[in-house]
PASEBA-1860 file (N, C-alpha, C; in nm, 3 decimals):
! residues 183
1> XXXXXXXX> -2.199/0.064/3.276/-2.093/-0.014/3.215/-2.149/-0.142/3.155 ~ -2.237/-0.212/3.243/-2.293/-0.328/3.187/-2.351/-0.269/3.032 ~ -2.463/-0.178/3.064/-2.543/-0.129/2.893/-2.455/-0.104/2.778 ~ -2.327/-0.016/2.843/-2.191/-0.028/2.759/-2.161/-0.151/2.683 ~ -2.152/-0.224/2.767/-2.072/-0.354/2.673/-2.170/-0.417/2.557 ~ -2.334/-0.403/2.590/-2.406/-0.423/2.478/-2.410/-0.311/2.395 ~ -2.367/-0.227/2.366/-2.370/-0.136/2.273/-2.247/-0.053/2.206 ~ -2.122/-0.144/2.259/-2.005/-0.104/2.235/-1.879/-0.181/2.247
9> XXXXXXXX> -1.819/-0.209/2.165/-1.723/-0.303/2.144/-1.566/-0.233/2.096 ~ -1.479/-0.295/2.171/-1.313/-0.263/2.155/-1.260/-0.277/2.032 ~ -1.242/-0.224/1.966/-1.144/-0.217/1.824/-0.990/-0.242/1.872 ~ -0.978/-0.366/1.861/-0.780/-0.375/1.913/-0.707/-0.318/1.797 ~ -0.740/-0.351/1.624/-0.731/-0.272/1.527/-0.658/-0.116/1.536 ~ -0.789/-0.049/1.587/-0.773/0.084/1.581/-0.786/0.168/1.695 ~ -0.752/0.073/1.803/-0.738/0.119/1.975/-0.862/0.186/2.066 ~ -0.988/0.154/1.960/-1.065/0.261/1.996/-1.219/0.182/2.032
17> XXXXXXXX> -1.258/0.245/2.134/-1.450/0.158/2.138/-1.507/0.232/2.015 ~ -1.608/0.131/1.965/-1.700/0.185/1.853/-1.834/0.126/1.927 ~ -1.908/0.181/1.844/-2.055/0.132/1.866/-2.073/-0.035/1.742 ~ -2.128/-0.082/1.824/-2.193/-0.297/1.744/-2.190/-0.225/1.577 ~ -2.289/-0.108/1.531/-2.335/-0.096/1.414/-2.166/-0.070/1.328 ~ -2.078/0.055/1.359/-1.960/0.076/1.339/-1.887/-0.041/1.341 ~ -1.894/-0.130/1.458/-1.747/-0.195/1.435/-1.817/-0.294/1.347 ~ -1.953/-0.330/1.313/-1.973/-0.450/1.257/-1.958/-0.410/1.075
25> XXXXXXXX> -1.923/-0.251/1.065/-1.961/-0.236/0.882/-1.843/-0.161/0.854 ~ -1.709/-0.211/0.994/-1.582/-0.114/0.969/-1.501/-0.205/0.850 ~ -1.439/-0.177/0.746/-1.336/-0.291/0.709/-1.233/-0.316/0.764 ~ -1.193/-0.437/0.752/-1.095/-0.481/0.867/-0.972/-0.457/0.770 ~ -0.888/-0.389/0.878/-0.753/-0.325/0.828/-0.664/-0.358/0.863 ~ -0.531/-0.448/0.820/-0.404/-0.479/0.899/-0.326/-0.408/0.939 ~ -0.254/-0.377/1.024/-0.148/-0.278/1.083/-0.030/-0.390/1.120 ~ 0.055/-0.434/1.088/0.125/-0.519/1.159/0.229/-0.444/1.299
33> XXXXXXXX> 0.176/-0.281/1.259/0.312/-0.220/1.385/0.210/-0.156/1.524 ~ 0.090/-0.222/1.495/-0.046/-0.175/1.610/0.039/-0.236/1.721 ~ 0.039/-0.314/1.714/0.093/-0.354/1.887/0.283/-0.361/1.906 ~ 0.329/-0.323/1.820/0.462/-0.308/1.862/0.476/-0.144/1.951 ~ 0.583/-0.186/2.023/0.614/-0.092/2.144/0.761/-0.097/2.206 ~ 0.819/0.012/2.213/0.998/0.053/2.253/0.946/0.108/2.362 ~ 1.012/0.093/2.474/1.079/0.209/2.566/1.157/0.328/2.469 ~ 1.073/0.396/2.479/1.098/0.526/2.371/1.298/0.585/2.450
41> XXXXXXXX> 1.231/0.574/2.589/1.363/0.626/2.711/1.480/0.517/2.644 ~ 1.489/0.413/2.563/1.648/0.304/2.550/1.715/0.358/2.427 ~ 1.810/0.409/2.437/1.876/0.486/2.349/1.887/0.416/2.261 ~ 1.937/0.252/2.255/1.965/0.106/2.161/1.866/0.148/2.099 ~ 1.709/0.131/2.104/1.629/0.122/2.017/1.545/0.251/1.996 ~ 1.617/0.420/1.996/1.509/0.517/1.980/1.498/0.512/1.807 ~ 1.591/0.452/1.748/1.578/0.509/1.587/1.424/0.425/1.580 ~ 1.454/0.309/1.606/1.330/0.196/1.552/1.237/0.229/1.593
49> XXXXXXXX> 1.212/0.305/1.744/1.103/0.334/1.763/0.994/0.437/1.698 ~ 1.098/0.577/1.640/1.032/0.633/1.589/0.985/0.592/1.474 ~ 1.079/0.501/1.399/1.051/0.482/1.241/0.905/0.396/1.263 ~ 0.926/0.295/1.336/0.767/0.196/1.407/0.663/0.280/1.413 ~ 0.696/0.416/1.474/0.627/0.520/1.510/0.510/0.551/1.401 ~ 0.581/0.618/1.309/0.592/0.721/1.221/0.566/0.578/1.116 ~ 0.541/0.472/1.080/0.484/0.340/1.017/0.325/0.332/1.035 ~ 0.318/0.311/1.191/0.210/0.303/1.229/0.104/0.394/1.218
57> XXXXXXXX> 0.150/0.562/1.245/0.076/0.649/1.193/0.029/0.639/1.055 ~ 0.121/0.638/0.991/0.068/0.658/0.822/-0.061/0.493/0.766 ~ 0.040/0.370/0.877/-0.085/0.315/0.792/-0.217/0.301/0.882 ~ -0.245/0.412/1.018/-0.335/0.419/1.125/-0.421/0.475/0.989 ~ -0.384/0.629/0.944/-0.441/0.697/0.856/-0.430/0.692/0.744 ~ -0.454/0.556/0.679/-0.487/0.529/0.541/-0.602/0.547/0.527 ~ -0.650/0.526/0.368/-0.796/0.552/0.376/-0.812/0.443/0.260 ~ -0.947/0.411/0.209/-1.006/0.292/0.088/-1.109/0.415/0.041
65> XXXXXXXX> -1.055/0.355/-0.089/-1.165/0.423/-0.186/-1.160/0.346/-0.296 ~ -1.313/0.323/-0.380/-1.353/0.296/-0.502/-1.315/0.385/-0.566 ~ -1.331/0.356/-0.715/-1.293/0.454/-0.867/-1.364/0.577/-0.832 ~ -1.462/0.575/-0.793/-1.568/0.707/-0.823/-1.531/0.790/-0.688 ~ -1.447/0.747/-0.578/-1.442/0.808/-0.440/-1.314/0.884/-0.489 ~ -1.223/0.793/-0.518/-1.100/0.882/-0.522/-1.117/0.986/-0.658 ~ -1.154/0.938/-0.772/-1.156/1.088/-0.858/-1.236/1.191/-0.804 ~ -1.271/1.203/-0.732/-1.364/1.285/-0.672/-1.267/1.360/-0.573
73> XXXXXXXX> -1.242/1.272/-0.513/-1.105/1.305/-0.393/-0.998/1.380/-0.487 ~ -0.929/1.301/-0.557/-0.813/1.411/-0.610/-0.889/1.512/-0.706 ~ -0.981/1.518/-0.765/-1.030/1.635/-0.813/-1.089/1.748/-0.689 ~ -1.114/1.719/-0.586/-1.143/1.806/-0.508/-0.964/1.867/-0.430 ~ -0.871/1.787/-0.415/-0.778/1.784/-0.366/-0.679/1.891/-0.540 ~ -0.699/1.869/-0.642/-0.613/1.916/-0.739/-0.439/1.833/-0.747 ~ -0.347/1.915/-0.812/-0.297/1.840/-0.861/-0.166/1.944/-0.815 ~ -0.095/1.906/-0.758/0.051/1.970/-0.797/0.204/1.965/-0.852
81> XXXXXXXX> 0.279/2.014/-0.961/0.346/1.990/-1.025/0.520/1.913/-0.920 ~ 0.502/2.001/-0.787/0.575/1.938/-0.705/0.561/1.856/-0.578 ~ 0.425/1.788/-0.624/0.422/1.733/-0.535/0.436/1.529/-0.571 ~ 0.506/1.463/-0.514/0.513/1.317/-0.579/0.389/1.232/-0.486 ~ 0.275/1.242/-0.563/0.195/1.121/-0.509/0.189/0.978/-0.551 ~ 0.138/0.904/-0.480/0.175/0.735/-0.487/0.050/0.672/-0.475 ~ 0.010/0.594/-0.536/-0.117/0.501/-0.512/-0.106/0.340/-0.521 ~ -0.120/0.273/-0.382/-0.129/0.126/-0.405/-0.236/0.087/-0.447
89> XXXXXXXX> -0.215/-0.097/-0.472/-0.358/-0.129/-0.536/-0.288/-0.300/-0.525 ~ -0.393/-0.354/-0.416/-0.364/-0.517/-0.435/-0.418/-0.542/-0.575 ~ -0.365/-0.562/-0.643/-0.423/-0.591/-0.779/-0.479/-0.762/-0.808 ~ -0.461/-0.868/-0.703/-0.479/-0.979/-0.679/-0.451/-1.048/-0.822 ~ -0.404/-1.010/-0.910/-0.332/-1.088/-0.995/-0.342/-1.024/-1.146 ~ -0.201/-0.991/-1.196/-0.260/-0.907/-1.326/-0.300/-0.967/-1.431 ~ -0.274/-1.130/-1.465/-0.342/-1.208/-1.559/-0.516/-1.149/-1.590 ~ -0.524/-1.154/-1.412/-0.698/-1.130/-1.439/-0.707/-0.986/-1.451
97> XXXXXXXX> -0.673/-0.893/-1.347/-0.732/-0.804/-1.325/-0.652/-0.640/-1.389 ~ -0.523/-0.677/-1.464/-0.445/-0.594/-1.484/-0.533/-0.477/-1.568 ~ -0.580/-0.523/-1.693/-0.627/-0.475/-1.830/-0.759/-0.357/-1.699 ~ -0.845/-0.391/-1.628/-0.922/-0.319/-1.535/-0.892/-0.259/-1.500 ~ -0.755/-0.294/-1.424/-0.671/-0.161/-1.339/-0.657/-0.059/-1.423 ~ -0.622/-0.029/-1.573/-0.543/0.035/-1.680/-0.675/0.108/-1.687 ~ -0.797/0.041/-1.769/-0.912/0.118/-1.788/-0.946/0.250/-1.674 ~ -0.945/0.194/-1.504/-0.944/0.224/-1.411/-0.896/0.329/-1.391
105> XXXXXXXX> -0.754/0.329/-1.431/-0.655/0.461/-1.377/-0.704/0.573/-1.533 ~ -0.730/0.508/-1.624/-0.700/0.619/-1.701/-0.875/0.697/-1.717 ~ -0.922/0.671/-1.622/-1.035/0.755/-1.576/-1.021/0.875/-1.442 ~ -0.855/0.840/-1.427/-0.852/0.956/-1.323/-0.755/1.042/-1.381 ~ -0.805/1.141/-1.275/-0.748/1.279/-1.297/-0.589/1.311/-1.308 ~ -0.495/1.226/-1.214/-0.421/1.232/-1.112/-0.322/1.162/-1.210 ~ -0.218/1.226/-1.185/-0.075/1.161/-1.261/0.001/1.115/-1.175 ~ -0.015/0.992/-1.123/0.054/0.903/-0.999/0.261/0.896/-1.042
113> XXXXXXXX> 0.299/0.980/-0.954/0.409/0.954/-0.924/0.476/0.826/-0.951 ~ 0.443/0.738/-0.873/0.453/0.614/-0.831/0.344/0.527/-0.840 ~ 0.301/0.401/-0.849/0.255/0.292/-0.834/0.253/0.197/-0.807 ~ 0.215/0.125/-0.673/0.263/0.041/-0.649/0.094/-0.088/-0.644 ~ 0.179/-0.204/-0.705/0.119/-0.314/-0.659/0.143/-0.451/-0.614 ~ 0.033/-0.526/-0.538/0.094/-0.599/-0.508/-0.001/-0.736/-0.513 ~ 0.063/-0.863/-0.503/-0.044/-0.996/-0.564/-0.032/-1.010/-0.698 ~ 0.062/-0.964/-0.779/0.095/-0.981/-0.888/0.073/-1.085/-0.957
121> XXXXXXXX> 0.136/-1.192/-0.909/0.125/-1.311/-0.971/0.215/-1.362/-1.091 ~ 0.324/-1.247/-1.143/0.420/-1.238/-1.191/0.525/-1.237/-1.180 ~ 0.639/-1.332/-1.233/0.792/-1.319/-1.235/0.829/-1.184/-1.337 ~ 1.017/-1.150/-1.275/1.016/-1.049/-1.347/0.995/-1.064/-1.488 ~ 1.077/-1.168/-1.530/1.085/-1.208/-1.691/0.985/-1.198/-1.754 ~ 0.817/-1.179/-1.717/0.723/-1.128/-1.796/0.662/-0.998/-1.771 ~ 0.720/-0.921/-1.673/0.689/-0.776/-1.626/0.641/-0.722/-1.793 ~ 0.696/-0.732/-1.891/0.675/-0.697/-2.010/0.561/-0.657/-2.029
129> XXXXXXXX> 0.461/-0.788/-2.004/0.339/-0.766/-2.045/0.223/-0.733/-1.998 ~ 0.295/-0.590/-1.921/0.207/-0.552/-1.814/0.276/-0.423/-1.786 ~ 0.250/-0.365/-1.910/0.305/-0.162/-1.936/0.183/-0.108/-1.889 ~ 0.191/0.030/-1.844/0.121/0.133/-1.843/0.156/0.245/-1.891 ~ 0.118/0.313/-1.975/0.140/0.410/-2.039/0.204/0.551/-1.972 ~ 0.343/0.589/-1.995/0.401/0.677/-1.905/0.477/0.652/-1.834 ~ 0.494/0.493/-1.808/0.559/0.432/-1.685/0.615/0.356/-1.709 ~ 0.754/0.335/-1.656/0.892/0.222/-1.639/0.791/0.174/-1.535
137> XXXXXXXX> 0.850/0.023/-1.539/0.828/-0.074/-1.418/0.916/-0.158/-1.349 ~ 0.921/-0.171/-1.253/1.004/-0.315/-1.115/0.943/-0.379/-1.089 ~ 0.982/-0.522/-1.100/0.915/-0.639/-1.044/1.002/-0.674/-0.974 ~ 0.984/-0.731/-0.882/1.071/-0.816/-0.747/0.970/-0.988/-0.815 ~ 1.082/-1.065/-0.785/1.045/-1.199/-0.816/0.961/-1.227/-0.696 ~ 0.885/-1.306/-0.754/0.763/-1.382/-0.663/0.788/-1.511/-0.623 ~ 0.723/-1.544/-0.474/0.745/-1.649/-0.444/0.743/-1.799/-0.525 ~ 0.850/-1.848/-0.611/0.826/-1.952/-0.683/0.728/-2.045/-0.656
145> XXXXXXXX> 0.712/-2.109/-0.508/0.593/-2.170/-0.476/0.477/-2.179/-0.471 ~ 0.433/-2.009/-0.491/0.266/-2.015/-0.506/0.253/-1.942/-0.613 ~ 0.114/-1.973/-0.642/0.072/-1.927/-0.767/-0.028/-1.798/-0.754 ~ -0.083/-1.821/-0.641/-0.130/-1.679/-0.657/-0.106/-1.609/-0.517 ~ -0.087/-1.466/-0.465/-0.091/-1.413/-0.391/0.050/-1.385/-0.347 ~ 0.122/-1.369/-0.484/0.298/-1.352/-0.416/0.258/-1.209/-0.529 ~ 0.396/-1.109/-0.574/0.480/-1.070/-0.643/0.429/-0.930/-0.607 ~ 0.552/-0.880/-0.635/0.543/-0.677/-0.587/0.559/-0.595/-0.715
153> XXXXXXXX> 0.543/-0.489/-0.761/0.528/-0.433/-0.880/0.534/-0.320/-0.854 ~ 0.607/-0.208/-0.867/0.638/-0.059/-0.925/0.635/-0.011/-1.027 ~ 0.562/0.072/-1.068/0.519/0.143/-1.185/0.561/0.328/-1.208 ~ 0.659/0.338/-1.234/0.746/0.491/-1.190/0.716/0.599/-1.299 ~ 0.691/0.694/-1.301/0.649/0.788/-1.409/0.789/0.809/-1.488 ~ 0.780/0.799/-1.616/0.887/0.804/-1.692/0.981/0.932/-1.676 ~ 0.965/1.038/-1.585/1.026/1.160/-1.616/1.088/1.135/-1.489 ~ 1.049/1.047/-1.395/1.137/1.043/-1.295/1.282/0.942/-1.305
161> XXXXXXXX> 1.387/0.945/-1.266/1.480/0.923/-1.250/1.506/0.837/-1.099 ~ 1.535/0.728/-1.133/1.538/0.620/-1.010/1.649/0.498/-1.030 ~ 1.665/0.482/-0.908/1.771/0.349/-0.881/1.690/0.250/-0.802 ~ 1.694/0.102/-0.841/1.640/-0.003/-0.769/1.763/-0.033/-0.672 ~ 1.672/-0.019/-0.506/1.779/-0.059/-0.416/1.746/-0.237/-0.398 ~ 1.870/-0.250/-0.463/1.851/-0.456/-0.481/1.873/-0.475/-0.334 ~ 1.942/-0.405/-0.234/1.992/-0.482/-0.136/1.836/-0.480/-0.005 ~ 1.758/-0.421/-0.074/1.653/-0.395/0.017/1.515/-0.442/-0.020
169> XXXXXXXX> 1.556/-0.524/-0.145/1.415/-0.608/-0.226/1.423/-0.717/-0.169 ~ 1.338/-0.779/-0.153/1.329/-0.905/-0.085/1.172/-0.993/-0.122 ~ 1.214/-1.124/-0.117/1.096/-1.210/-0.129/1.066/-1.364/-0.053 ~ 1.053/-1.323/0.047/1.011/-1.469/0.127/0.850/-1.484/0.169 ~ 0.850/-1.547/0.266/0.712/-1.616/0.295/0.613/-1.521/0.340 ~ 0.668/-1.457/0.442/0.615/-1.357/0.498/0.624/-1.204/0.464 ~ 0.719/-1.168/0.382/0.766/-1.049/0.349/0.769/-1.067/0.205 ~ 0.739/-0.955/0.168/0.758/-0.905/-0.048/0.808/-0.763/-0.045
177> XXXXXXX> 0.943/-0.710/-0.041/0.954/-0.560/-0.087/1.018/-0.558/-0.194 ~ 0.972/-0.404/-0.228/1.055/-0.376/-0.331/1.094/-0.217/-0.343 ~ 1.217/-0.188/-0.324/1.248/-0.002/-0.310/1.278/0.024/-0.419 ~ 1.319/0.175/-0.398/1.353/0.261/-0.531/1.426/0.365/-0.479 ~ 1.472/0.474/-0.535/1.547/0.607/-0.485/1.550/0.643/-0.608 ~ 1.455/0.765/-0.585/1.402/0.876/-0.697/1.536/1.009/-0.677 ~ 1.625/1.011/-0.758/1.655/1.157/-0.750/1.635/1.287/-0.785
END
């Protein structure tokens, strides 16, 4: 146990021991629902628990990839006509980095359903200037106070058919959403 502890360290992250080399070249990943926990047994709170549940899984098993990882990935993965895939992307601000993102995507294979970004750095009133080809867009207003590291952005494939749920967009300090309902 002692040799253990020099050669192996607790991931609170991802619940798991890794080895010094692993946890020191893992990227560090936020989960904000890692340590939330229901008495699954309290009837009051079984909905939340599963939804917490079923949160935590999906963002346990996210994955990061560069340009060259994921075309590779969805070209090995293919493409299906019914299936709706989604791709985020902190875009850390589209002044700078938007025109990259565009070059970016239109080197992949993959006809993204959805798009979402976020760090915008944009109010809606200029969403304008920041089209992608194929795609309606939603902006949720950004925190008026800062200048960089607020605003949410949806990018919807034009053949889809959607309603913005206003009552479920939101923009404060700690929180940025923004929904939709595809029919």
């Amino acid at each position: 146990s002692h040799c253990a502890k020099k050669h192996f360290r607790y991931d609170n992250l991802t619940d798991s021991w890794q080895c010094n080399c692993c946890f020191s070249n893992a990227a560090p990943r936020y989960n904000p629902f890692s340590s939330i926990s229901f008495d699954k047994y309290d009837p009051v709170h079984i909905d939340e628990f599963e939804d917490f549940s079923e949160m935590k899984r999906i963002l346990d098993s996210c994955s990061t990839f560069d340009t060259i990882k994921l075309h590779d990935f969805l070209k090995s993965n293919g493409e299906s006509s019914k299936t709706l895939a989604t791709l985020f992307n902190n875009i850390d601000g589209n002044a700078s980095n938007f025109d990259t993102f565009v070059a970016d995507m239109s080197g992949i294979i993959q006809n993204f359903s959805v798009i979402g970004l976020a760090e915008t750095n944009v109010d809606v009133k200029c969403k304008d200037l920041y089209t992608l080809p194929g795609y309606n867009s939603e902006y949720n207003e950004k925190m008026g106070n800062k200048k960089k590291g607020s605003g949410v952005a949806l990018y919807i494939k034009e053949q889809l058919v959607y309603t913005k749920i206003d009552k479920l967009c939101t923009c404060t300090e700690n929180l940025e959403s923004l929904f939709i309902s595809i029919t």
